[in-house]
VOGU-3710 file (C-alpha; in Angstrom, 3 decimals, decimal comma):
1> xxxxxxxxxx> 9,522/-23,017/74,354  8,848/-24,116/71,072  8,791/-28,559/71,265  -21,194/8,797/106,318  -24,032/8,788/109,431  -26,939/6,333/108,708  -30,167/7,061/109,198  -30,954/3,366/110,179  -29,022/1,625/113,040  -26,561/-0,623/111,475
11> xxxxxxxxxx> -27,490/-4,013/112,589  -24,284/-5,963/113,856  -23,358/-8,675/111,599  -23,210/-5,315/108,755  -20,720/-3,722/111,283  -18,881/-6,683/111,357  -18,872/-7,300/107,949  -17,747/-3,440/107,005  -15,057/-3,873/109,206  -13,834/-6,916/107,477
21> xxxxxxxxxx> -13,869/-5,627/104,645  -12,120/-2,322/106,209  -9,713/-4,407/106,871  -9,478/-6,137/103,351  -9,453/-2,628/101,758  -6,494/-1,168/104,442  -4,565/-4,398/103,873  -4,604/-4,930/100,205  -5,669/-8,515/100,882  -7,891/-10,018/98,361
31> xxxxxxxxxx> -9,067/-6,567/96,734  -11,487/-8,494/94,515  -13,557/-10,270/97,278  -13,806/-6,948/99,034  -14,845/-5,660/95,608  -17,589/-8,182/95,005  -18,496/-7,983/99,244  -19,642/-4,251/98,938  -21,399/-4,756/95,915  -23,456/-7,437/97,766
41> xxxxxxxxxx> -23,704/-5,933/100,771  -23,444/-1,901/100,348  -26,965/-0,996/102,171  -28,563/-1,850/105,117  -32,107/-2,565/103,039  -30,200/-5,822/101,265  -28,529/-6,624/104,212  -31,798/-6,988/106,075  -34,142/-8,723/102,905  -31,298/-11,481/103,448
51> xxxxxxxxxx> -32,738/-14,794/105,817  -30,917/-15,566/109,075  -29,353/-18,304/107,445  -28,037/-16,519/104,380  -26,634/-13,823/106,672  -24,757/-16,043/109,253  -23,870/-18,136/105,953  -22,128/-15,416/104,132  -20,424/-14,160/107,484  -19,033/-17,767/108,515
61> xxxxxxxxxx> -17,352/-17,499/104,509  -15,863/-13,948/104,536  -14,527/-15,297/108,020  -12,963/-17,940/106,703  -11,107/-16,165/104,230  -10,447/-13,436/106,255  -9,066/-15,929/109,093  -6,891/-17,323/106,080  -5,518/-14,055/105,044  -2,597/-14,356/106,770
71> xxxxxxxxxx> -0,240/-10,833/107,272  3,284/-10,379/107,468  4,981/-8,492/110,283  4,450/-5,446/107,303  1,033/-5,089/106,789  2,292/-3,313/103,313  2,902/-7,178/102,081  0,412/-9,174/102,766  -0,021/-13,090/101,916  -3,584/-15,316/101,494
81> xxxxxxxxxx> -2,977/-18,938/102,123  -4,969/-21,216/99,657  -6,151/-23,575/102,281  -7,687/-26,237/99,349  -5,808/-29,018/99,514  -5,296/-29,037/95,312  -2,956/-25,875/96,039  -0,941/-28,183/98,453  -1,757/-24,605/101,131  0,580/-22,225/99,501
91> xxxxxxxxxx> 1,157/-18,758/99,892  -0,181/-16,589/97,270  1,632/-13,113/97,720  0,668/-9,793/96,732  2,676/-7,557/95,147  3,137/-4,329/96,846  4,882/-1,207/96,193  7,257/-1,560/98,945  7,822/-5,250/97,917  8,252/-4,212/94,109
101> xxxxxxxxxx> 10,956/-1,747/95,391  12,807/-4,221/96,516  12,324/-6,308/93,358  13,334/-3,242/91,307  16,512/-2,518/93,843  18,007/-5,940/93,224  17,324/-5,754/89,665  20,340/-4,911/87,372  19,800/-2,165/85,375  22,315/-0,745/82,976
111> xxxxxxxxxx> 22,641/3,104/82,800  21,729/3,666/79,350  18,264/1,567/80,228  17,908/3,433/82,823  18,084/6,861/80,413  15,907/5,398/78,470  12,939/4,307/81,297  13,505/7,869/82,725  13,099/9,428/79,558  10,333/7,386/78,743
121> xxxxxxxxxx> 8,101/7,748/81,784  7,323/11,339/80,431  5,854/10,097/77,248  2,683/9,340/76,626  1,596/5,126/77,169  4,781/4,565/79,358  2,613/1,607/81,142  3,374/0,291/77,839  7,159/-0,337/78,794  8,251/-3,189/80,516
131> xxxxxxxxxx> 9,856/-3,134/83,597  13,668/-3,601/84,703  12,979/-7,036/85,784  11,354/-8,133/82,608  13,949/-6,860/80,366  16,195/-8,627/82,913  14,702/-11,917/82,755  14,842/-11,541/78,562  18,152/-10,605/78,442  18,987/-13,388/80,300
141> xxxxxxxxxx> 16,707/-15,775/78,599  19,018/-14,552/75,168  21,859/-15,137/76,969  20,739/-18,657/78,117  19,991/-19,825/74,726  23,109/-18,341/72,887  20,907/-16,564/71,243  21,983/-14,949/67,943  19,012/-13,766/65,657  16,377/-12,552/67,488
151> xxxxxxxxxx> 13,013/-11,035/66,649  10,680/-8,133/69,109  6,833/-7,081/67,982  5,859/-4,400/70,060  9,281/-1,863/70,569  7,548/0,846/71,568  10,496/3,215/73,251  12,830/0,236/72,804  13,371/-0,943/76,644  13,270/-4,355/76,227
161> xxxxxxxxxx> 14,582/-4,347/72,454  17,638/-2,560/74,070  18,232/-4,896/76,914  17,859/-7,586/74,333  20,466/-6,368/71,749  23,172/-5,712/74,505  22,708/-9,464/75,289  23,474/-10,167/71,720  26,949/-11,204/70,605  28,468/-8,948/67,987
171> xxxxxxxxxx> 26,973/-10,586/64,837  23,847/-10,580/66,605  20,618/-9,207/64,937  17,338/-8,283/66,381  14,633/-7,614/63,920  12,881/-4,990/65,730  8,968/-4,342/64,733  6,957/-0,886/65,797  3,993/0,554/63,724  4,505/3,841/65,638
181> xxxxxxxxxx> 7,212/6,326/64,012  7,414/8,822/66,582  8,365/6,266/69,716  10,229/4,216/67,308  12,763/7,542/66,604  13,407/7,515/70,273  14,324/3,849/70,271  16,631/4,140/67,262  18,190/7,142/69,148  18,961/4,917/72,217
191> xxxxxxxxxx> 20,483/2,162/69,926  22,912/4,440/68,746  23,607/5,906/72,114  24,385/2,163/73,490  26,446/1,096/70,089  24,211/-1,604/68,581  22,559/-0,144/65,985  24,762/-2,388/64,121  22,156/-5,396/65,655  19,034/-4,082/65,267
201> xxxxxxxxxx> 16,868/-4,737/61,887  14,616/-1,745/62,410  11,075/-2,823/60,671  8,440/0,410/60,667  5,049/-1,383/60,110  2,544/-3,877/61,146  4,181/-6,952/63,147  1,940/-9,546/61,211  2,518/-7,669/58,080  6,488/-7,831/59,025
211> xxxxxxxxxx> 6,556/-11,048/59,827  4,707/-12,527/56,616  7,187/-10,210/54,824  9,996/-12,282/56,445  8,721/-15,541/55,901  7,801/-14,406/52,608  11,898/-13,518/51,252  12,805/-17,470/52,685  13,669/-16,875/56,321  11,452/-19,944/57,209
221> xxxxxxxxxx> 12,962/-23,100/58,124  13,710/-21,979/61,610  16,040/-18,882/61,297  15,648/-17,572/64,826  16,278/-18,566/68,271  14,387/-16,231/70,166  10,948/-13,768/70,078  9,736/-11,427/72,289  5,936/-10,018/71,620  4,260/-7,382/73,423
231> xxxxxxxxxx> 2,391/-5,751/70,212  -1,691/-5,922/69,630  -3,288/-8,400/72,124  -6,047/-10,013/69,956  -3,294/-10,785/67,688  -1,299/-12,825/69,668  -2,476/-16,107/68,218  -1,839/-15,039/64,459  1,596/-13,681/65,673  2,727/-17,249/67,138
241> xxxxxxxxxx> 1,647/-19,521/63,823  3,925/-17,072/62,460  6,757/-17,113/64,763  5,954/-20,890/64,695  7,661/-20,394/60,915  10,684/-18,903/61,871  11,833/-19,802/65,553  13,924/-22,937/65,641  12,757/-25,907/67,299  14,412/-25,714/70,846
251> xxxxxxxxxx> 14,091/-21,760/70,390  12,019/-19,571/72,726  8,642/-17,598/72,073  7,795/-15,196/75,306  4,641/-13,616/75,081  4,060/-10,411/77,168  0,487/-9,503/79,753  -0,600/-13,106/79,318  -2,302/-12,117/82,894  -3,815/-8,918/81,454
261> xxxxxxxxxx> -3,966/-7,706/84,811  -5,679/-10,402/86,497  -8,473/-10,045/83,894  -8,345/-13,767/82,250  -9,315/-15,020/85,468  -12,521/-12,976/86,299  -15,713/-14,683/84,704  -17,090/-11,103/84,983  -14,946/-9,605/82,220  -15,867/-10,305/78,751
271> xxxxxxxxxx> -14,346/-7,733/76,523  -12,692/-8,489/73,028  -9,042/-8,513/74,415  -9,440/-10,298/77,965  -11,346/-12,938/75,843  -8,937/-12,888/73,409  -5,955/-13,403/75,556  -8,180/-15,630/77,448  -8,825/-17,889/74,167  -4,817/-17,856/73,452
281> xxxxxxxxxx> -3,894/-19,456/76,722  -5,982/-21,833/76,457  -5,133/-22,898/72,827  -1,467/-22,791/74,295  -2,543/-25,833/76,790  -3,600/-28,268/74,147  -1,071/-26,909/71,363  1,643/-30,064/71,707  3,668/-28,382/69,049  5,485/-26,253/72,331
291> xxxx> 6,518/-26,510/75,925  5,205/-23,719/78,463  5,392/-21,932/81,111  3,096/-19,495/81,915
//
């Protein structure tokens, strides 16, 4: 808010480790230390170049975590218990399919978004549209606020720029920013189908280019209450200075994949966008000008 058969016996602390991680694998528990396990251990020659110490070592910590990866009654949802005390020994769930269903079941979806996320899941990049629960959560955020002049970077098919205009009043407006034409047809189609055309400012182009447009003809000194982006990733800290200059104080900024899969938290990936997402977070932390929530 803006304030196979080995040739070589396998020696037994291998077996046990393979089955641990067997069991990882099967479980969906911790999928990144069984990763980073094989990798370490994934032939018997390592395995045996280790010391005695090493070996016993290694298998007293993959114990330890496996003793505190605690199941469910399901073994399709699956919980690890952070057992430092700085967590306080919460549950960290996973997110499984049969747990998202249920997410997704008690998630209230109106029929023409539904249209739209069926039509959509033919097209090419429909990871790219968020799901019923997000739009949810937005459309309630709107709602929350009293929202009445909102801005979306990133429409794509117009999911969540839908689900965010039928929140709006009648004199609502939702400037709605997509550089690609041919997804951005389909999303003007579904506007019309759901009668709110009349709210959404329709803006073919470049969201920073849009947005410095905007500020540009006066609609600075804090014009909107809310702003949704999901556009270009390594962008995201140009696209908040701007939003900065138009979201009213007390307004809301969400920014989408702030996660990027998990990626911001692995040391191991480096690439332009993790780091750039990575970078953004943690300019958010010290940035005083907001509250978060991440």
């Amino acid at each position: 808010m803006r304030k196979s058969a080995e040739k070589n016996p396998t020696p037994p602390d291998l077996y046990l480790f393979r089955q641990m991680a067997n069991i990882f694998a099967i479980n969906r528990c911790s999928s990144s230390v069984y990763q980073r396990f094989i990798v370490q251990f994934n032939s018997t020659q390592r395995f045996n170049s280790l010391s005695s110490h090493v070996s016993k070592s290694r298998f007293i910590k993959l114990n330890n975590l496996r003793r505190n990866c605690s199941l469910s009654s399901d073994a399709a949802a699956p919980f690890i218990v952070a057992d430092d005390e700085k967590y306080g020994n919460k549950q960290v769930i996973s997110i499984t399919p049969r747990l998202y269903d249920y997410i997704l079941a008690n998630a209230r979806e109106p029929p023409i978004l539904r249209q739209l996320r069926e039509e959509t899941a033919n097209m090419r990049g429909s990871q790219m549209q968020v799901s019923p629960d997000q739009a949810q959560l937005l459309a309630m955020l709107v709602q929350i606020l009293g929202a009445a002049r909102c801005i979306e970077l990133g429409v794509y098919t117009g999911y969540s720029s839908l689900a965010i205009a039928l929140a709006l009043p009648e004199s609502g407006c939702l400037v709605a920013c997509e550089r690609d034409a041919k997804s951005l047809e389909v999303a003007k189609r579904y506007y019309e189908l759901a009668g709110v055309s009349h709210k959404v400012s329709v803006k073919h182009g470049l969201a920073a280019d849009v947005l410095k447009s905007m500020i540009s003809n006066g609609e600075t000194c804090s014009s909107y209450d809310f702003a949704f982006v999901d556009a270009e990733k390594r962008m995201n800290q140009e696209y908040f200075e701007l939003l900065l200059q138009l979201v009213r104080v007390g307004g809301v900024i969400v920014i989408d994949n702030v996660l990027w899969h998990g990626k911001v938290a692995d040391p191991l990936v480096n690439d332009a966008k993790t780091v750039s997402i990575r970078n953004f977070n943690r300019n958010l932390m010290a940035d005083d000008r907001v509250s978060i929530s991440l």
